[in-house]
C-alpha positions in Angstrom: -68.5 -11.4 -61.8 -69.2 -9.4 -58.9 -72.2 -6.7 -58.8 -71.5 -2.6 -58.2 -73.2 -3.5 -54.7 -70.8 -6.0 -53.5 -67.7 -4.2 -55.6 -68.8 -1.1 -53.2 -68.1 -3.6 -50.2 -64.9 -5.2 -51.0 -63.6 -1.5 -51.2 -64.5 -0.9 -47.9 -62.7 -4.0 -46.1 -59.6 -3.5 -45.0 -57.7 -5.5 -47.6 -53.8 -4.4 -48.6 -52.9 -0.8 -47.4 -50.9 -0.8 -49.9 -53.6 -1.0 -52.6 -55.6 1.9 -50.5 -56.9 4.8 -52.3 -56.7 7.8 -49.5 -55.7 11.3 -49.6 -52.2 10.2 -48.0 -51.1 8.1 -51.2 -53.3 10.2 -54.1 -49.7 11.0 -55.5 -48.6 7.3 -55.8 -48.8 6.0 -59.2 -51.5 2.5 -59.9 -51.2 1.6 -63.1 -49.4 -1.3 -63.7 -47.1 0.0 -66.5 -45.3 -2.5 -68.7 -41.3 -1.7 -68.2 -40.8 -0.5 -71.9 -44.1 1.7 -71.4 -41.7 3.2 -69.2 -39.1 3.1 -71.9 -41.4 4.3 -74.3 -42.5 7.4 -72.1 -39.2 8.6 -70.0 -35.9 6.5 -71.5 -34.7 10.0 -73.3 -35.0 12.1 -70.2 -33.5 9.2 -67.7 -30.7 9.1 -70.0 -30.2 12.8 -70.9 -30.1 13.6 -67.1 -28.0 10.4 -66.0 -25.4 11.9 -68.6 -25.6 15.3 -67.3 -24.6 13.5 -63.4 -22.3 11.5 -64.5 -20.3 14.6 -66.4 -20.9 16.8 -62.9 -21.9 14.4 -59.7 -18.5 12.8 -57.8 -20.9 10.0 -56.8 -22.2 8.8 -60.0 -18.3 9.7 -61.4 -17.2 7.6 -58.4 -19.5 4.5 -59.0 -18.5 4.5 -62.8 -14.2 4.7 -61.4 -15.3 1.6 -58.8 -17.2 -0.6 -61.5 -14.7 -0.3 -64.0 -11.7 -1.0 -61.4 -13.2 -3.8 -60.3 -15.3 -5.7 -63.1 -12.6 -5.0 -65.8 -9.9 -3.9 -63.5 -6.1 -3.3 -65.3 -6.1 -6.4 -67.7 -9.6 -7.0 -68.6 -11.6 -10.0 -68.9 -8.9 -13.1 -69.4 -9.4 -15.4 -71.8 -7.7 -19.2 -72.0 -8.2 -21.4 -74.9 -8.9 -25.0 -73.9 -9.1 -27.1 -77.1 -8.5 -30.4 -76.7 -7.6 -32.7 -79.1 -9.5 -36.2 -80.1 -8.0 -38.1 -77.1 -9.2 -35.8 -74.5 -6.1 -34.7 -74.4 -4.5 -30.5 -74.1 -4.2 -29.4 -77.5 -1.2 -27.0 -76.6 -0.3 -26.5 -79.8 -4.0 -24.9 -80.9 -4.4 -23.2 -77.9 -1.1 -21.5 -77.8 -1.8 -20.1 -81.7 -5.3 -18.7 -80.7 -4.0 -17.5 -77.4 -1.4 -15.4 -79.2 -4.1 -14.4 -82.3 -6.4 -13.3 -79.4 -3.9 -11.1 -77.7 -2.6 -9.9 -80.8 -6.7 -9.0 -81.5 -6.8 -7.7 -77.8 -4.2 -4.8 -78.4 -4.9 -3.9 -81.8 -8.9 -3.0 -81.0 -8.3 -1.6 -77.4 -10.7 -3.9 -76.1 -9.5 -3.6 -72.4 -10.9 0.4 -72.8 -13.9 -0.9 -74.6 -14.5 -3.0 -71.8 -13.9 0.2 -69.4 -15.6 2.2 -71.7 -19.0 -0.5 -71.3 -19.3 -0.3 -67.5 -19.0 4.1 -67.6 -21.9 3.5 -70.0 -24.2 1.4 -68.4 -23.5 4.2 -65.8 -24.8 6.5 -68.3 -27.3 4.9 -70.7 -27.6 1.4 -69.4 -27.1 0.0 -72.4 -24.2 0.0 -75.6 -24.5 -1.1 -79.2 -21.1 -2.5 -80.7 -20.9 -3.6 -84.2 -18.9 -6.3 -85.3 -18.0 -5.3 -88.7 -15.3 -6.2 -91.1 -12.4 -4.2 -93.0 -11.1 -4.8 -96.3 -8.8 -7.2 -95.2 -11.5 -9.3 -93.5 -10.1 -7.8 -89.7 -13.1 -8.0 -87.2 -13.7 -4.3 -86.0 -15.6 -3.6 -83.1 -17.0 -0.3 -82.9 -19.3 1.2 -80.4 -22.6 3.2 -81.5 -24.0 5.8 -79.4 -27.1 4.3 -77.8 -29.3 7.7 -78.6 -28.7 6.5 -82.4 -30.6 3.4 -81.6 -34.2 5.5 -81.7 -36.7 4.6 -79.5 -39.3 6.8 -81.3 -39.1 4.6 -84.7 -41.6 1.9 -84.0 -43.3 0.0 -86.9 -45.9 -2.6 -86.5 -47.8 -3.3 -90.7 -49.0 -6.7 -91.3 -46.9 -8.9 -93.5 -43.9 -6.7 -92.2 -42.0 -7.8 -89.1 -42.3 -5.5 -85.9 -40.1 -2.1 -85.3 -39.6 -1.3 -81.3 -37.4 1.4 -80.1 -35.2 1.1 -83.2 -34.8 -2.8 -83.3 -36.7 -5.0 -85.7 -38.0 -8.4 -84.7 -39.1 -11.6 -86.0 -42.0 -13.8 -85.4 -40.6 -15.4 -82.1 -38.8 -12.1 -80.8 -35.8 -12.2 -81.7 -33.9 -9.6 -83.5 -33.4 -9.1 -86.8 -31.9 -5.7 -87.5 -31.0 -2.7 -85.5 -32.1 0.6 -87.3 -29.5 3.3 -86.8 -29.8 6.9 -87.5 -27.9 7.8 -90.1 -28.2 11.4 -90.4 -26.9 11.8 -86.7 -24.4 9.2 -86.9 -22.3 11.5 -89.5 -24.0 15.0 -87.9 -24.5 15.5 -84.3 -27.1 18.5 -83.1 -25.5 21.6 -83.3 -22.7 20.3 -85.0 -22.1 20.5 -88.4 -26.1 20.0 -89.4 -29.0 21.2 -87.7 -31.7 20.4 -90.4 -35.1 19.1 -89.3 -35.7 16.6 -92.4 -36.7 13.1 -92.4 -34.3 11.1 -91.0 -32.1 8.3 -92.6 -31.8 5.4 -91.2 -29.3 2.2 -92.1 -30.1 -1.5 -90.9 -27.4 -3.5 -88.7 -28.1 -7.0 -89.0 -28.4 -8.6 -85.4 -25.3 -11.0 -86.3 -23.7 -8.2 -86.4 -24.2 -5.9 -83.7 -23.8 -6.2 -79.6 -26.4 -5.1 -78.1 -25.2 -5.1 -74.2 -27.7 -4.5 -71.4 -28.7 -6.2 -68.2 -32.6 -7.1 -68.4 -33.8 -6.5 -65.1 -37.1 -6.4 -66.2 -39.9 -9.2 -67.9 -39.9 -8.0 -71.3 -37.5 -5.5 -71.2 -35.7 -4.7 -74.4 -33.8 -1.5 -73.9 -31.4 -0.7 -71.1 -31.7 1.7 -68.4 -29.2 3.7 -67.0 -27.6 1.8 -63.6 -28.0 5.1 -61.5 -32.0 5.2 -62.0 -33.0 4.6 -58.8 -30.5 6.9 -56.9 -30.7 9.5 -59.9 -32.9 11.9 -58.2 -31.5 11.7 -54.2 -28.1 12.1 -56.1 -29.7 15.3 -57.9 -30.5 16.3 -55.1 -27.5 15.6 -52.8 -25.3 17.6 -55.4 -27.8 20.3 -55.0 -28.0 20.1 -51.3 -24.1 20.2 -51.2 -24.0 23.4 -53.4 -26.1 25.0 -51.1 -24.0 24.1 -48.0 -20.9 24.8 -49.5 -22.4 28.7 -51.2 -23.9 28.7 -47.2 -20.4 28.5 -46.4 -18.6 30.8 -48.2 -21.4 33.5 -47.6 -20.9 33.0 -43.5 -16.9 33.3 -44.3 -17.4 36.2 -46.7 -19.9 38.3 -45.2 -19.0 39.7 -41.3 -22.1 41.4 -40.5 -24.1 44.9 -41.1 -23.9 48.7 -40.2 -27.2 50.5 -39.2 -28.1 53.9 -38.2 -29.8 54.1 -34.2 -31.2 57.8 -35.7 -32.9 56.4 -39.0 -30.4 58.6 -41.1 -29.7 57.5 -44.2 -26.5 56.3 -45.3 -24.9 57.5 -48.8 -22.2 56.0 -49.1 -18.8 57.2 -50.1 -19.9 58.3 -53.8 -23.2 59.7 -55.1 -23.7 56.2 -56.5 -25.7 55.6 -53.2 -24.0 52.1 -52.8 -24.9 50.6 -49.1 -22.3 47.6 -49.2 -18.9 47.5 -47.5 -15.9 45.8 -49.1 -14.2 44.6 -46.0 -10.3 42.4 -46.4 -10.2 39.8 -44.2 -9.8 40.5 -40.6 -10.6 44.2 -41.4 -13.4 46.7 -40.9 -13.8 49.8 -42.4 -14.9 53.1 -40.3 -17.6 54.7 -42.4 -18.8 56.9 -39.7 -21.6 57.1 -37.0 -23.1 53.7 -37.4 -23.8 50.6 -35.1 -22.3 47.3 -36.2 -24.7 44.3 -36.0 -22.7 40.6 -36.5 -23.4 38.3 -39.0 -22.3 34.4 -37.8 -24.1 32.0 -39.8 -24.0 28.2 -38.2 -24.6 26.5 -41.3 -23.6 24.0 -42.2 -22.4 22.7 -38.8 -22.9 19.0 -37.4 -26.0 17.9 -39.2 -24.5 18.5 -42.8 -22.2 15.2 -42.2 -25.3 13.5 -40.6 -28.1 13.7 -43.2 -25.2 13.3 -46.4 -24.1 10.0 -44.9 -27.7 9.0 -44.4 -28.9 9.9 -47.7 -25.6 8.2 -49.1 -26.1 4.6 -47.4 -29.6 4.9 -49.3 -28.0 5.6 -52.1 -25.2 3.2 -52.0 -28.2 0.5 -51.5 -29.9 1.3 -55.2 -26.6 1.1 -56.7 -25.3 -2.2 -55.4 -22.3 -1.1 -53.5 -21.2 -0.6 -50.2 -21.0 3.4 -49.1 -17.8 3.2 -47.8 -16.2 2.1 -51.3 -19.2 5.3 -52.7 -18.1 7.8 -50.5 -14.2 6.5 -50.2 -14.4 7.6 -46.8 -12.8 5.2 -44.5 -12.7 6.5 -41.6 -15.4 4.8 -39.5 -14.9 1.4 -41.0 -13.4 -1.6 -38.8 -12.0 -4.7 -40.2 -15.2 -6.6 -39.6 -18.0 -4.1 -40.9 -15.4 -4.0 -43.8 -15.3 -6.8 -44.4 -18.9 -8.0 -44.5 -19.4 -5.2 -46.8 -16.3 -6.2 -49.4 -18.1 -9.7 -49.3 -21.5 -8.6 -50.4 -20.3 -5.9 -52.7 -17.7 -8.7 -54.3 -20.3 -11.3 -55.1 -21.8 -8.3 -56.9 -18.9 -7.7 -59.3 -18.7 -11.5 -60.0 -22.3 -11.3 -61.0 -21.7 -8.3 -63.1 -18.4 -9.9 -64.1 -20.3 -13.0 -65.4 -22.6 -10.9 -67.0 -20.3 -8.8 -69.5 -18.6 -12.0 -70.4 -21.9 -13.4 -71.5 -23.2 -10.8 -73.2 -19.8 -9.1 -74.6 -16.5 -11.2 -74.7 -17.5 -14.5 -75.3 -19.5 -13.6 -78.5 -16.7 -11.6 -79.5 -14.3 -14.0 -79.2 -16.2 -16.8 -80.8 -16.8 -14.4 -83.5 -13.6 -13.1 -84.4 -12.5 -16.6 -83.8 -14.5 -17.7 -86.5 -13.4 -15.3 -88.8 -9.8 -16.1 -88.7 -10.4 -19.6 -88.7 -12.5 -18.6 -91.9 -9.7 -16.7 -93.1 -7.2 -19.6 -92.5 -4.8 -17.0 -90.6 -4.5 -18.9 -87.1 -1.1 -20.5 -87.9 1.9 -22.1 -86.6 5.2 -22.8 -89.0 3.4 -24.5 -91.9 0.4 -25.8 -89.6 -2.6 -24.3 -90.2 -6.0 -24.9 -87.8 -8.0 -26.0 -89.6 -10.4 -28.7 -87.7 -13.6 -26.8 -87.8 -15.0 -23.8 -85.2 -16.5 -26.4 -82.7 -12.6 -28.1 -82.3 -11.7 -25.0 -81.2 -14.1 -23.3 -79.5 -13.9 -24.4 -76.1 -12.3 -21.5 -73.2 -12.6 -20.5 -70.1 -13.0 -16.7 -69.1 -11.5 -14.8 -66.1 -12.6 -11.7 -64.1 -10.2 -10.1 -62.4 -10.2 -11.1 -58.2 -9.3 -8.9 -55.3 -6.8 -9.3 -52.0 -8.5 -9.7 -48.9 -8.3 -6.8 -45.9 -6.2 -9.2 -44.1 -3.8 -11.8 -46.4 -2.2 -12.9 -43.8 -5.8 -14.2 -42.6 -6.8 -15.6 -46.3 -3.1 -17.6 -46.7 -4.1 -19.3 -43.3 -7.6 -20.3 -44.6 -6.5 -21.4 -47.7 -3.4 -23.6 -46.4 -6.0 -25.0 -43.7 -8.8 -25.9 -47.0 -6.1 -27.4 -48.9 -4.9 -29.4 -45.6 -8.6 -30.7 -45.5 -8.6 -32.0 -49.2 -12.1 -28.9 -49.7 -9.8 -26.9 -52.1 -7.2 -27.3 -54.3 -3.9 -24.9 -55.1 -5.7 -24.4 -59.0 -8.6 -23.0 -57.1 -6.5 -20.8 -54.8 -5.0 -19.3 -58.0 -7.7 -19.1 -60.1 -10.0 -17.1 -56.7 -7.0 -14.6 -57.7 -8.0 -14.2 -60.9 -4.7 -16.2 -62.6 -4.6 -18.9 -64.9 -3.0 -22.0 -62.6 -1.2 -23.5 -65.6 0.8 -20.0 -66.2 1.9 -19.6 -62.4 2.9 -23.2 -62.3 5.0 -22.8 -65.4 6.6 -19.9 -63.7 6.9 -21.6 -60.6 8.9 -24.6 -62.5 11.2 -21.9 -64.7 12.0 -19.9 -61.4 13.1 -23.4 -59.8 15.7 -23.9 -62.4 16.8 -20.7 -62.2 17.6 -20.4 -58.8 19.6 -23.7 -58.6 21.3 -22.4 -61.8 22.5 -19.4 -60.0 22.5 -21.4 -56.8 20.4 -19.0 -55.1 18.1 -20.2 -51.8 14.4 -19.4 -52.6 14.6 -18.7 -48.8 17.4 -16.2 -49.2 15.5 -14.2 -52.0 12.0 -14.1 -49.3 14.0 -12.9 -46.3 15.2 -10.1 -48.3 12.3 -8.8 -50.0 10.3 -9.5 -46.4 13.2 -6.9 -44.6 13.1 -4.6 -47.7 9.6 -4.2 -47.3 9.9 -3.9 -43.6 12.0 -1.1 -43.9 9.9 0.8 -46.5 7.1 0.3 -43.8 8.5 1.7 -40.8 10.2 4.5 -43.4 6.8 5.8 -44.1 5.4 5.1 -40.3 8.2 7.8 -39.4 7.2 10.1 -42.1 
């Protein structure tokens, strides 16, 4: 161990600057603060103010519009059975009952808008709780809980009992066991209904059933923060900064100037009230008597209001993950190329995220409500009945949605060159598009027949709908 005297002369080397302890940094923070200290000390406020933005900043409004169009987008999160049978073989029959159960399960539970209604709140809270409950009738029901009933300040931690953190009760190796729920709020919101200041009653969830959704960013992370956090206080501060260009604004638009007296003569106005101000219509001034006009013409906000916003915005853009043309949805100094590059970057980003929900949110859903009709013996076909066991048919593949490029004519030549090589195949063309090959190829084949039924040329149909849309074109060119 080192003595105070040579302690005294480490400190005086010049070792990490960013370890130095002068007046220039005295406001930056070193303690090395475990990530649910954080939690602990500042979750409540992050999320109470990354509410208020997204209610009232276009930005944070904005990013929650661009994640949900493009990690759920229209259709949500595809899923395809792929059960095969004990030769190795498709299973079509099992595949096309659970196929039809699941999108029968789809639109009776909404779970495209649960999906939206995941990514606006990991906007807002960074996390969601969705239980998995069931009816009377044995119907899985997701529901989603609001996070702030999850409460971080009920912590337990007795011997013999296992641990209470921030509303969720573990076991011996870490792993939950229950999720503790206020119950008082769940059925009373502040201000609503019941504003008692009692104990509070709280029901356990058990962890098999209840979602908890967030992305751990952190080592030993166990509650979600809000996805803004980084950029909350530039975008606090860019709404504010906007406000005041925009009120700077109005007031150099509203206000023309002043009157003054050269003789130091009071004015009194048209009434006894003594009033000093001028209504004035626009384009108008008003005579009031033997007084010098003095012009008011603010500046403000003139070129450097663009500048710094689109500054501060790239910065922003940057904590958020997302490029600040698609934040801003201001295209108007963005090339193919720069586009490009930034669509690329910000693309593998939604496949991350992509990968991530279906992780964390479909794929246990689906393997749970698929285990509970399979329980419940209602997966059925005729008088066939699945009945192999979960593991038979559990096996699927999931789907995010996938995006056109800038330029398709570009992506159709890359792809036909690929596939000329033998480096891709037409499956993985389709699938890049976020369809299921098997589906566009039955298409394909019924479309085929079709056409030579009616004896129509494929080539015929093409050329039409190629001068159709050539027309429409050069139609709204003109306009």
């Amino acid at each position: 161990m080192a003595s105070r005297r040579e302690r005294r002369s480490l400190a005086k080397m010049r070792m990490f600057e960013g370890a130095s302890n002068d007046r220039l940094v005295n406001s930056w923070d070193s303690q090395p603060w475990t990530i649910d200290q954080i939690i602990y000390s500042q979750l409540e406020a992050l999320r109470a103010r990354s509410r208020e933005q997204v209610r009232n900043n276009t930005y944070l409004t904005r990013l929650g519009i661009v994640l949900q169009n493009n990690i759920v987008g229209a259709n949500g999160v595809q899923v395809k059975p792929m059960v095969l049978d004990f030769q190795g073989g498709a299973d079509k029959l099992a595949r096309q009952v659970i196929k039809t159960g699941w999108v029968d399960f789809l639109d009776n539970t909404g779970l495209v808008d649960m999906e939206l209604l995941i990514m606006l709140t990991m906007v807002s809270d960074g996390e969601a709780f969705i239980t998995m409950e069931s009816d009377e009738n044995r119907n899985l029901v997701p529901t989603f809980l609001d996070p702030a009933l999850i409460d971080i300040n009920y912590n337990r931690n007795e011997n013999g009992k296992n641990i209470i953190k921030f509303g969720i009760e573990y076991d011996a190796y870490s792993r939950p066991v229950r999720y503790w729920v206020n119950e008082d709020f769940s059925k009373y919101h502040p201000m609503v209904g019941n504003t008692g200041t009692g104990n509070i009653k709280r029901r356990s969830i058990p962890a098999g059933k209840m979602i908890h959704i967030f992305r751990k960013v952190w080592v030993g992370q166990t509650r979600g923060i809000p996805w803004g956090v980084v950029s909350l206080y530039d975008l606090f501060q860019v709404n504010k900064f906007k406000t005041a260009a925009v009120t700077a604004g109005r007031i150099g638009a509203a206000k023309m100037g002043f009157f003054f007296n050269e003789d130091g003569e009071e004015y009194s106005g048209d009434d006894e009230s003594g009033d000093y101000s001028v209504n004035a219509e626009a384009g108008t001034f008003e005579n009031i008597g033997n007084m010098k006009f003095e012009p008011f013409d603010p500046t403000y906000p003139a070129g450097e209001f663009e500048v710094f916003l689109n500054k501060v915005l790239q910065g922003v853009s940057a904590g958020l993950g997302i490029d600040a043309h698609t934040l801003t949805n201001d295209l108007s100094n963005v090339n193919y190329s720069s586009a490009r590059v930034g669509m690329l970057e910000t693309r593998e980003y939604y496949k991350t995220l992509q990968n991530w929900l279906i992780r964390i949110f479909v794929r246990p859903l689906y393997q749970k409500w698929l285990a509970t009709e399979l329980i419940m013996g209602r997966l059925e076909s005729g008088r066939i009945t699945l009945s192999r066991g979960f593991d038979y048919y559990k096996p699927a593949t999931f789907q995010g949605r996938r995006w056109d490029w800038v330029d398709p004519d570009k992506e159709m030549s890359g792809n036909q060159k690929a596939y000329g090589l033998r480096i891709k195949s037409i499956s993985q063309m389709i699938r890049e598009r976020g369809q299921d090959p098997e589906e566009v190829f039955q298409e394909i084949s019924e479309e085929k027949k079709l056409l030579e039924r009616l004896d129509i040329s494929p080539n015929l149909v093409i050329n039409k709908l190629n001068k159709e849309g050539g027309e429409s074109n050069a139609k709204q060119t003109k306009n």
